[in-house]
C-alpha positions as CSV (number, residue, x, y, z in Angstrom):
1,X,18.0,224.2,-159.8
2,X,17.2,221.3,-157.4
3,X,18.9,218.6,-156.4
4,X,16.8,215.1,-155.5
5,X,16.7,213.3,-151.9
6,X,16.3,210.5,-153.8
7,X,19.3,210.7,-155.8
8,X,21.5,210.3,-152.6
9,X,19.2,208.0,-150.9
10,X,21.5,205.4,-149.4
11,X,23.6,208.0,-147.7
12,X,21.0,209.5,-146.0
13,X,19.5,206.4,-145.0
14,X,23.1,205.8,-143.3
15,X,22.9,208.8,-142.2
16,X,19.7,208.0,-140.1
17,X,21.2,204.9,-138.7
18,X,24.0,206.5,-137.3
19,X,21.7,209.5,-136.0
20,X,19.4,206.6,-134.4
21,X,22.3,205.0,-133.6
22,X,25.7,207.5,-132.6
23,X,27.4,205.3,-130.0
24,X,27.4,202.4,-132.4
25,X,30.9,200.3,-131.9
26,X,31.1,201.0,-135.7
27,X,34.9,201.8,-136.1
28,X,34.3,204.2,-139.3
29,X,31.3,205.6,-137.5
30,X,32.4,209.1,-136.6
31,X,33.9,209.4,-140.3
32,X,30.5,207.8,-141.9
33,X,28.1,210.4,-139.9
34,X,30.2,213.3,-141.0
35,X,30.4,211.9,-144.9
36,X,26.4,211.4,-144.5
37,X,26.1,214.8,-143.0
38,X,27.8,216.5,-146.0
39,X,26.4,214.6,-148.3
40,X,23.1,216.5,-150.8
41,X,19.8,215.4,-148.9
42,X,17.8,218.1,-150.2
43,X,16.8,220.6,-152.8
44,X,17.2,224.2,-153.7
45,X,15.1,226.6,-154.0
46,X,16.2,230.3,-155.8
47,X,15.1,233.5,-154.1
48,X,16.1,237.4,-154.9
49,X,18.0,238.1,-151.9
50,X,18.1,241.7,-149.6
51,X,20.6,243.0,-152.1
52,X,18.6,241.8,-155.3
53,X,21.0,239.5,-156.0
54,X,19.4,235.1,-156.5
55,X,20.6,233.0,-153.8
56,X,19.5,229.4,-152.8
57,X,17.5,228.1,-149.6
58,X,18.2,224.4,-148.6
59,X,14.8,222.3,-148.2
60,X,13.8,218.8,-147.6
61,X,10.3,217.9,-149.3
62,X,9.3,214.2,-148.8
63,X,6.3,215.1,-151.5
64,X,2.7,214.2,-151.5
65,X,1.3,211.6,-149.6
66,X,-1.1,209.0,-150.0
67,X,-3.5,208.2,-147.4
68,X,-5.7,209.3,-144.3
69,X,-3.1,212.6,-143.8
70,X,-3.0,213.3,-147.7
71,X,-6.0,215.8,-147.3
72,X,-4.3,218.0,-144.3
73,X,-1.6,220.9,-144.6
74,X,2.2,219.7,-145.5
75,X,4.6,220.0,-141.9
76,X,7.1,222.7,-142.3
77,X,9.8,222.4,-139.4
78,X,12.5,225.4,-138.3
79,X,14.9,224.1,-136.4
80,X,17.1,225.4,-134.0
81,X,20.2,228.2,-133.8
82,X,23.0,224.9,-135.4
83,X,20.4,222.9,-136.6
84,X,20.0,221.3,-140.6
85,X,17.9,219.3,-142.0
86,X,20.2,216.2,-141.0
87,X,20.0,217.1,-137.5
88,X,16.0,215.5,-138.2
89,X,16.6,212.9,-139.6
90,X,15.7,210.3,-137.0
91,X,11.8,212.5,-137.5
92,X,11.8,212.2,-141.5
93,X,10.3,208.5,-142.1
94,X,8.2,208.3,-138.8
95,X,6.7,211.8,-140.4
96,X,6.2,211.2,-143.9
97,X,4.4,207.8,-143.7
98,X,1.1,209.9,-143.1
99,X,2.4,213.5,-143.8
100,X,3.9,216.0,-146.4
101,X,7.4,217.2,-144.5
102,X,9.1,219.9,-145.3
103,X,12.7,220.9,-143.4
104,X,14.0,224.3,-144.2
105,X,17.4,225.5,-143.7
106,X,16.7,229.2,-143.0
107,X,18.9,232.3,-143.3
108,X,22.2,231.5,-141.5
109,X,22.0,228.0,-140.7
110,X,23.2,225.0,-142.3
111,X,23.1,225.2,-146.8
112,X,21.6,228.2,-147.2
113,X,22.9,231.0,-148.8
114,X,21.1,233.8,-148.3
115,X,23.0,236.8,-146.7
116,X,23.6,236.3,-143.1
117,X,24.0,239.6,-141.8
118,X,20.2,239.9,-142.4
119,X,19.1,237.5,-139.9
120,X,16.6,239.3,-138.3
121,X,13.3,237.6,-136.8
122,X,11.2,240.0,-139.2
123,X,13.8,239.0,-142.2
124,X,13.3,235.6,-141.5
125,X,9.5,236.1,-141.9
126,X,9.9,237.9,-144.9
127,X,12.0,234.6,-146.5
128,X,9.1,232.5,-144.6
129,X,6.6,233.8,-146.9
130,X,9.1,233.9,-150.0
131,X,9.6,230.2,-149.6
132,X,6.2,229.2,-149.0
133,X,5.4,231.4,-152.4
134,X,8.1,229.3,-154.3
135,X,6.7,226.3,-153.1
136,X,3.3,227.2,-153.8
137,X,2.4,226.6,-150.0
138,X,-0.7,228.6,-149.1
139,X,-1.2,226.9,-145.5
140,X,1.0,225.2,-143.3
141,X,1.0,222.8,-140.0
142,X,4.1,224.9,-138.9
143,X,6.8,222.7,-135.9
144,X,9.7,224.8,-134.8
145,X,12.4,224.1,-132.0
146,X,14.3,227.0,-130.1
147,X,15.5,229.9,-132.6
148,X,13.1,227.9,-135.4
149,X,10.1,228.3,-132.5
150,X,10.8,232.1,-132.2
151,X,10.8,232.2,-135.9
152,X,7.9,230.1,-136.5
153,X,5.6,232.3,-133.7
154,X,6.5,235.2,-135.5
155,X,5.4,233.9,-139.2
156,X,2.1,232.5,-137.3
157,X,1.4,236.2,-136.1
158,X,2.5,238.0,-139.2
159,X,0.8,236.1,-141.9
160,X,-2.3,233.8,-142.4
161,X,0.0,230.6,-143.3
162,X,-0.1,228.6,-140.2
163,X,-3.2,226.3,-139.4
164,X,-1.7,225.0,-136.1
165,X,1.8,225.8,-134.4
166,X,3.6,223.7,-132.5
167,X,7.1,224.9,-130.5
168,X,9.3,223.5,-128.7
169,X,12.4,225.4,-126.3
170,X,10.7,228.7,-126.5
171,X,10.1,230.8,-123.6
172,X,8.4,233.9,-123.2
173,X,11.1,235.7,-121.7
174,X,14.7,234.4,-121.7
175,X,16.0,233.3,-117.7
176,X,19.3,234.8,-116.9
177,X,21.1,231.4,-117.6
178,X,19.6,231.3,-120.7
179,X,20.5,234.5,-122.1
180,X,23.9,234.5,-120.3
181,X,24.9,230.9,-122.3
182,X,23.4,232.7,-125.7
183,X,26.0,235.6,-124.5
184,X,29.0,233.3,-124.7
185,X,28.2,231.5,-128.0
186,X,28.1,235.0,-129.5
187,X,31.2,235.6,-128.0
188,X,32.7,232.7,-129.4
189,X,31.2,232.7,-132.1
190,X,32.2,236.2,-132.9
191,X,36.2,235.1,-132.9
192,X,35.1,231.6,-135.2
193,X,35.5,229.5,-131.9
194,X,33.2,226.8,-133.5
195,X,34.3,223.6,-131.5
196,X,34.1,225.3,-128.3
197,X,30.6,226.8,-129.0
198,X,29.8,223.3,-129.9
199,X,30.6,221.7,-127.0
200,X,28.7,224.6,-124.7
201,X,25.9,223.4,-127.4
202,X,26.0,219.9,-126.1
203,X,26.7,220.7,-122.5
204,X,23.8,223.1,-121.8
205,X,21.8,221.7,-124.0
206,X,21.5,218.2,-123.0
207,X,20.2,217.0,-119.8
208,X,22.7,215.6,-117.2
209,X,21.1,212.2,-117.2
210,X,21.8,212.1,-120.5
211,X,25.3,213.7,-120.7
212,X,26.4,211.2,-117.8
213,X,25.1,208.2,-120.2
214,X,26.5,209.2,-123.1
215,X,29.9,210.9,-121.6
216,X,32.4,208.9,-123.6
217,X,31.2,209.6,-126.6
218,X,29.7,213.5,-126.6
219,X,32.7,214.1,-128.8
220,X,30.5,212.8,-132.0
221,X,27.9,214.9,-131.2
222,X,30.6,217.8,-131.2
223,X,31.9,216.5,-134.4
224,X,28.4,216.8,-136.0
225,X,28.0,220.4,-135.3
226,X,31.2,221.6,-136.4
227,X,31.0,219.6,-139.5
228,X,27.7,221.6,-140.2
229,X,27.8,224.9,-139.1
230,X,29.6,228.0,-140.1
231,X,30.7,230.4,-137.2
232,X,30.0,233.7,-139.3
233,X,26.6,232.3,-139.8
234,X,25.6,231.6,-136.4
235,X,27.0,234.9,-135.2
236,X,25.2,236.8,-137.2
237,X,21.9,235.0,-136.3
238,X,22.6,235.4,-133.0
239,X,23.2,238.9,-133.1
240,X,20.7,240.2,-135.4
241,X,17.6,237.6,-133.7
242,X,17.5,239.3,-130.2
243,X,14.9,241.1,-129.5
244,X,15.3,243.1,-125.8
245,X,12.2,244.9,-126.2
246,X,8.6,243.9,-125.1
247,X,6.7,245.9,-127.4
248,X,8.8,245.5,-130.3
249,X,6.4,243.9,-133.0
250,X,8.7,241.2,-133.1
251,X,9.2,240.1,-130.1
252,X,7.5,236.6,-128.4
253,X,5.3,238.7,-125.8
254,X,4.5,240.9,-129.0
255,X,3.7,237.9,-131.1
256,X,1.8,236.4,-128.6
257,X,-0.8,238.5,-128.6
258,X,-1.1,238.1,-132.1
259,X,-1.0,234.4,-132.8
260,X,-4.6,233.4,-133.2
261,X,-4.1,229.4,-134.2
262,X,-4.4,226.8,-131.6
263,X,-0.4,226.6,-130.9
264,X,1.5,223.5,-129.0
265,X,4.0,224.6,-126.6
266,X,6.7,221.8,-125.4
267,X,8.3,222.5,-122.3
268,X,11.8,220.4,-121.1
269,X,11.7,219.7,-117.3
270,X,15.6,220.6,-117.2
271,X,15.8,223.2,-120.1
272,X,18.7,225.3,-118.9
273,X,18.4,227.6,-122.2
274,X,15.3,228.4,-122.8
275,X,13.7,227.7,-118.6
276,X,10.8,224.7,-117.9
277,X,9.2,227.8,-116.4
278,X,9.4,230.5,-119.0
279,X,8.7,227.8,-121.6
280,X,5.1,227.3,-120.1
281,X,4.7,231.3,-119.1
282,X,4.5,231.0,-123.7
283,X,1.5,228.5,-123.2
284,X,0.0,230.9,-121.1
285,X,0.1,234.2,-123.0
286,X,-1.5,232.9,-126.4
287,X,-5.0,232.8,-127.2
288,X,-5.3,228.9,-127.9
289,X,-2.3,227.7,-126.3
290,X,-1.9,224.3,-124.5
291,X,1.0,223.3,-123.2
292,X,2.6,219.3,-122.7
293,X,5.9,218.4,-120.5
294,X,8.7,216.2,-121.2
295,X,11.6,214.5,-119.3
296,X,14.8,216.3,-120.6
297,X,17.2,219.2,-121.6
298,X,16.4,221.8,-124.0
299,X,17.2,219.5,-127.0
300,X,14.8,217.1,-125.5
301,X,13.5,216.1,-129.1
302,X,16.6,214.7,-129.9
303,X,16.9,213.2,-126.0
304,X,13.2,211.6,-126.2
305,X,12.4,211.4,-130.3
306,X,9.6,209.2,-129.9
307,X,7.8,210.8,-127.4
308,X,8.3,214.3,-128.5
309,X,7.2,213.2,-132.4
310,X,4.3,211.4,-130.8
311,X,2.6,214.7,-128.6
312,X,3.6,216.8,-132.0
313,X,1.7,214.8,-134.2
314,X,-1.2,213.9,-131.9
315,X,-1.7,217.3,-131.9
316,X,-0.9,218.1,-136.1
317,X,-3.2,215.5,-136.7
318,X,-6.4,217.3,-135.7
């Protein structure tokens, strides 16, 4: 069963606008970004689930290309702990004039349906390959931001899919801030406080330059992340993803050692969740690992789209 991006392609093009464009003076604009949001930009995609049982994954596929990156590997991106494929919108056209993209809404986030309270990082690896095996997707250019990163090292160490991995919001080792902000979503998250969670989303994940600019209006953003996310999900990620232990096979220092693909990693210079530090002690640790800097917060893909899309695909390209 699958359900066409093209079939709702007016609404997600609205949807873009107001995701390139949030602080419009658009009266309705709140109301249209959250009817966009909810609105079917994607497909399905049927899987046997931990308990046997067929559940659905929610996917974006912008299809083959023509032209001089026809010949290359489709993009897969993994996005972050509240993250769906909306949330990438603003990425999708840029993208897919040269590239196959695919967005996947992964166990616990966004769509998809598949048990949450297996949302491990070796589960999600598992339902990595299971999707690309659906999708008959034997190698993969392979983006992923924050939890989607930890994710996406973790497929690019456990299975031969991944040409070239590029991550973004992913440290090595978590700083105290970090983990102690991760702490309280859980918390929060654990008694279905969604709107407070997503406020400590915008707050610590933004920059201050940009939260100062944009101060009268953060409650859309807030909006936006309620509308999409389910608490139970994102508490269950949250508490089934951690990993304390170095030599756990899953962890990021364990993966690290395994990763053998030339691998991106895209460190914020005011990333109070994941650390500007920590981010490029990743770079360090992997075999072929080169790291690039950017003015911003941990979301800074979202704070500088252009630039961030422009060192991703620079390096994708090759």
């Amino acid at each position: 069963m699958m359900k066409s991006v093209l079939t709702s392609y007016q609404r997600h093009m609205r949807c873009k606008f107001l995701l390139r464009n949030p602080f419009s003076s658009s009266a309705d604009g709140a109301q249209g970004l959250a009817a966009a949001l909810t609105s079917s930009t994607g497909k399905l995609c049927a899987l046997p689930d931990v308990d046997g049982r067929t559940r659905h994954v929610h996917y974006y596929d912008s299809g083959i290309v023509a032209g001089p990156g026809a010949d290359l590997p489709p993009i897969v991106i993994l996005g972050g702990t509240a993250q769906t494929i909306d949330s990438y919108a603003p990425h999708i056209r840029p993208i897919t004039k040269h590239r196959r993209l695919l967005i996947v809404e992964m166990r616990c986030q966004g769509r998809t349906e598949l048990l949450p309270e297996y949302g491990t990082i070796q589960q999600h690896v598992q339902d990595f390959k299971s999707i690309a095996a659906a999708l008959n997707i034997t190698k993969c250019d392979l983006v992923g931001f924050s939890f989607g990163g930890r994710v996406s090292l973790a497929v690019a160490a456990h299975t031969s899919l991944v040409r070239r991995l590029s991550v973004t919001g992913v440290p090595l080792r978590r700083p105290t801030l970090g983990s102690t902000i991760l702490r309280s979503w859980k918390e929060g998250l654990k008694h279905g406080e969604m709107r407070s969670c997503a406020w400590s989303f915008i707050i610590n994940g933004y920059s201050d330059k940009f939260l100062e600019k944009f101060a009268p209006k953060l409650s859309l953003f807030v909006e936006i992340v309620v509308k999409a996310n389910d608490p139970k999900k994102l508490y269950h990620l949250l508490e089934h993803s951690h990993i304390v232990e170095d030599a756990h096979p899953y962890s990021i220092p364990s993966c690290c050692e395994r990763v053998a693909c030339p691998t991106q990693v895209i460190a914020a210079l005011s990333d109070r969740i994941a650390g500007h530090r920590e981010v490029l002690e990743l770079a360090a640790s992997l075999k072929d690992g080169r790291s690039a800097e950017m003015q911003g917060g941990h979301l800074v893909l979202f704070e500088d789209p252009v630039r961030w899309r422009s060192l991703v695909m620079e390096f994708l390209n090759h």
